[in-house]
C-alpha positions as protocol buffer text, in pm:
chain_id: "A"
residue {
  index: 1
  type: UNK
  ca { x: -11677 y: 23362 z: 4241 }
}
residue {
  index: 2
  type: UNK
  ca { x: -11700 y: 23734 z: 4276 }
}
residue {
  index: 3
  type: UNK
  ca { x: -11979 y: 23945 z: 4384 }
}
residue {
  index: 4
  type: UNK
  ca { x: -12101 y: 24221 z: 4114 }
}
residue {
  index: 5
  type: UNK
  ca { x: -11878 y: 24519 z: 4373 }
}
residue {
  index: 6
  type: UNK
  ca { x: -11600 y: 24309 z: 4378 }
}
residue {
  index: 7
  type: UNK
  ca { x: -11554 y: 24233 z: 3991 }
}
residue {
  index: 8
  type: UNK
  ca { x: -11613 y: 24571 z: 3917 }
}
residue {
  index: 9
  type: UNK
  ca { x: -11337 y: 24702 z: 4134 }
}
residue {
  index: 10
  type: UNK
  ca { x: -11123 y: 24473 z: 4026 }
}
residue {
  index: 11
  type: UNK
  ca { x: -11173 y: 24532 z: 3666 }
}
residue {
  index: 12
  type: UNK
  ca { x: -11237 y: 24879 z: 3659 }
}
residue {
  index: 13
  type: UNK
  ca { x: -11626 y: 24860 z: 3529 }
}
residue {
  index: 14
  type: UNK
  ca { x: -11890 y: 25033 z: 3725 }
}
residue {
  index: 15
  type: UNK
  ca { x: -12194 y: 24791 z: 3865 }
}
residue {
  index: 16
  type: UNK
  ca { x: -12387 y: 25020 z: 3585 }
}
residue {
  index: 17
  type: UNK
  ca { x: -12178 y: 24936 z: 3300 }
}
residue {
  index: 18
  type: UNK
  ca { x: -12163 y: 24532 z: 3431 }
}
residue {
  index: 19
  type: UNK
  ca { x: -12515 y: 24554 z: 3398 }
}
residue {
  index: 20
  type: UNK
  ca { x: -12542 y: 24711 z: 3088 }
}
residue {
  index: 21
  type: UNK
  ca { x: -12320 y: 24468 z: 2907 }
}
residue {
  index: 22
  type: UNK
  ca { x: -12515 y: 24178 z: 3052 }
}
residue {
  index: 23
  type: UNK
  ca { x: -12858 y: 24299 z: 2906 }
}
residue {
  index: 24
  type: UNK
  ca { x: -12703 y: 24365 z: 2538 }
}
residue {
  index: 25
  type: UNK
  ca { x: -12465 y: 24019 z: 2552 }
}
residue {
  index: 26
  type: UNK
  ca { x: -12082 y: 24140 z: 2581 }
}
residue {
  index: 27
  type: UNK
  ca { x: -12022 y: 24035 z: 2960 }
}
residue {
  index: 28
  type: UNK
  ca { x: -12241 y: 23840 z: 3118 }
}
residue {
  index: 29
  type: UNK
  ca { x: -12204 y: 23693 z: 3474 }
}
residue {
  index: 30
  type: UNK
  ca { x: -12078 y: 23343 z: 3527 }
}
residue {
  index: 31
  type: UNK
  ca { x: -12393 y: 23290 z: 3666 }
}
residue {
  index: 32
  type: UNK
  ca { x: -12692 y: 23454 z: 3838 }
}
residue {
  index: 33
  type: UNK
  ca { x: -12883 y: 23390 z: 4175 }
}
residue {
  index: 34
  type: UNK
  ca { x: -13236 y: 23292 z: 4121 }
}
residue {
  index: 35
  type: UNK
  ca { x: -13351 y: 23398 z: 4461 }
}
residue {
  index: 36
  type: UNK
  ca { x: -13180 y: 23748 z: 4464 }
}
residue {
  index: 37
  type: UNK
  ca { x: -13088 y: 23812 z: 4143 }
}
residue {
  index: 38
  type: UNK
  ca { x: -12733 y: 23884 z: 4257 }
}
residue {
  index: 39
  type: UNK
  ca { x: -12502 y: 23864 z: 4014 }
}
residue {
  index: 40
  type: UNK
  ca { x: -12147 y: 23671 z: 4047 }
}
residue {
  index: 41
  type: UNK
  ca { x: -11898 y: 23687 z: 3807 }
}
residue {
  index: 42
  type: UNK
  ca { x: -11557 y: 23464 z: 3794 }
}
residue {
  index: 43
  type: UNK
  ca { x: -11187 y: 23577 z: 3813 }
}
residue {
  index: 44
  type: UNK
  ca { x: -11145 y: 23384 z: 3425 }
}
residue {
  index: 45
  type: UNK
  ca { x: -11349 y: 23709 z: 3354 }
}
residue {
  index: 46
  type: UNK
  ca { x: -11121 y: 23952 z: 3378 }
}
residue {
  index: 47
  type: UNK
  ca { x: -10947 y: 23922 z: 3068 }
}
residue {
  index: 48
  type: UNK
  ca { x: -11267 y: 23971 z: 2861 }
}
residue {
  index: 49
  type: UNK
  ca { x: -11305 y: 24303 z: 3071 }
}
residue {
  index: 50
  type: UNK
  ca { x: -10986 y: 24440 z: 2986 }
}
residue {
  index: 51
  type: UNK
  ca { x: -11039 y: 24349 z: 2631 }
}
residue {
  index: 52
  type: UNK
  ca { x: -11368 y: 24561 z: 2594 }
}
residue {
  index: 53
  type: UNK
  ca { x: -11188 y: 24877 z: 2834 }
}
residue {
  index: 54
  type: UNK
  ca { x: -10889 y: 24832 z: 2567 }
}
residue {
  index: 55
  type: UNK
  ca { x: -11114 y: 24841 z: 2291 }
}
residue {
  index: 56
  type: UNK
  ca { x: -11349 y: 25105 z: 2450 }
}
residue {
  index: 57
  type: UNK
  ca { x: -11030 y: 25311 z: 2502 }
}
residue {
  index: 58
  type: UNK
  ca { x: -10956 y: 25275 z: 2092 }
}
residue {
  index: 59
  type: UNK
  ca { x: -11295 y: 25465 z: 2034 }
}
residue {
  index: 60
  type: UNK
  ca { x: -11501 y: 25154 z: 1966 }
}
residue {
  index: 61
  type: UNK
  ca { x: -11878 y: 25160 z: 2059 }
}
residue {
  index: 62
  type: UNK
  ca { x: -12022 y: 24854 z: 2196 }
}
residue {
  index: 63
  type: UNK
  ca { x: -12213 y: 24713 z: 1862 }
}
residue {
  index: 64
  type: UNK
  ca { x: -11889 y: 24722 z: 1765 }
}
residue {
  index: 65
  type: UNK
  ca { x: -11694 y: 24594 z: 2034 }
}
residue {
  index: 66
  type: UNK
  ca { x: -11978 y: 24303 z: 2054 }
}
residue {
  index: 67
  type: UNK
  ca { x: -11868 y: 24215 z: 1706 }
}
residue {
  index: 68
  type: UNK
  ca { x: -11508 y: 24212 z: 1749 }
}
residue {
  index: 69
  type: UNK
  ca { x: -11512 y: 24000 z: 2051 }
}
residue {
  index: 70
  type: UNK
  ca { x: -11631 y: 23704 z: 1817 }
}
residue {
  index: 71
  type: UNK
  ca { x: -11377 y: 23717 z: 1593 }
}
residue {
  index: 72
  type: UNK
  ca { x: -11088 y: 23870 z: 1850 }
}
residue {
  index: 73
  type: UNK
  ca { x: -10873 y: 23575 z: 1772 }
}
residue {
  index: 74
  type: UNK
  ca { x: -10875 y: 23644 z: 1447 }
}
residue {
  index: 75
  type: UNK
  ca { x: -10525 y: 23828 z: 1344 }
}
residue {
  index: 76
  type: UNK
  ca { x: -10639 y: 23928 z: 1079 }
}
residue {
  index: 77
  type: UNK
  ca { x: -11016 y: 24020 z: 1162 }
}
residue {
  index: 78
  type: UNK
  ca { x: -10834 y: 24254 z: 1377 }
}
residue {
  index: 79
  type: UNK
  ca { x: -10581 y: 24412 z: 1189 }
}
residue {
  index: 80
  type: UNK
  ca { x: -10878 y: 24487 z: 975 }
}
residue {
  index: 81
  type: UNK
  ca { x: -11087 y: 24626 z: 1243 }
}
residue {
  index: 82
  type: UNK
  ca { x: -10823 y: 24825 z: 1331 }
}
residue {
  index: 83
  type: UNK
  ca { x: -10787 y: 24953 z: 996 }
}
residue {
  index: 84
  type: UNK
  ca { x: -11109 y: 25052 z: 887 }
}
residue {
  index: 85
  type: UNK
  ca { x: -11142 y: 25247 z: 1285 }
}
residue {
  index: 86
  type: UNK
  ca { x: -10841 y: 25412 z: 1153 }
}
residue {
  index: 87
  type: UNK
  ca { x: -10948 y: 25552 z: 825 }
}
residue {
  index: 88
  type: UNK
  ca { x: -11225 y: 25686 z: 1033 }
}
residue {
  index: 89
  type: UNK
  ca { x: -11486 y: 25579 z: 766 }
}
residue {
  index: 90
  type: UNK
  ca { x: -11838 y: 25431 z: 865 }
}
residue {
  index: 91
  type: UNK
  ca { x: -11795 y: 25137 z: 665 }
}
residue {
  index: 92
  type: UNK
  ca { x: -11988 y: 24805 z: 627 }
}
residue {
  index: 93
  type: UNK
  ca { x: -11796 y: 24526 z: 777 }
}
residue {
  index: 94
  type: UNK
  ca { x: -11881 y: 24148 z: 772 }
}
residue {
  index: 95
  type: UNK
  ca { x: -12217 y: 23938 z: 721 }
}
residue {
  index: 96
  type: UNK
  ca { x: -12327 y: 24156 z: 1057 }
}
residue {
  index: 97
  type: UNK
  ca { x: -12335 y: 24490 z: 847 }
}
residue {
  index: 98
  type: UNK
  ca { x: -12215 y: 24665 z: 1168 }
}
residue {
  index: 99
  type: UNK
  ca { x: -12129 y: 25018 z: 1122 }
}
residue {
  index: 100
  type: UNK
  ca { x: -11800 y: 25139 z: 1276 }
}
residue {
  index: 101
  type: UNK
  ca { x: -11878 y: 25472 z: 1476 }
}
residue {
  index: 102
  type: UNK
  ca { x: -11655 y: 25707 z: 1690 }
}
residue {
  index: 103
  type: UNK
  ca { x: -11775 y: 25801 z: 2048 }
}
């Protein structure tokens, strides 16, 4: 397990942003001290990091990115992701009704 500093370094998130993604459901840690409240995250982890940073990088807001994740799989859920962030167009997608925005 790695401490909250360590994970962070390691995948390039600030403490703030590891946080943040806990409280709205895109990262949370592997588990969570119940005395402290010190957060510990695992090195199977890291992947899903560098998923939302690469998808973050493509412009991709985090109601957005939250969506994707579920359905990252999904060749085709992407390619059309990928599509509609490309025509630039704030366009329903799915049963979520998600909007995608540019940041």
């Amino acid at each position: 397990m790695l401490r909250i500093g360590d994970f962070s370094k390691l995948s390039r998130i600030s403490i703030r942003m590891l946080r943040h993604y806990d409280e709205i459901g895109i990262l949370h840690p592997e588990c969570v001290d119940d005395f402290t409240g010190y957060r510990y995250y695992s090195e199977s982890q890291l992947p899903l990091a560098g998923k939302i940073q690469a998808l973050k990088s493509l412009g991709f807001g985090l109601s957005m990115i939250k969506e994707i994740l579920g359905k990252y799989e999904d060749v085709q859920e992407m390619e059309r992701f990928l599509i509609l962030k490309r025509k630039g167009k704030p366009e329903r997608y799915g049963r979520s009704c998600s909007f995608l925005t540019v940041h």
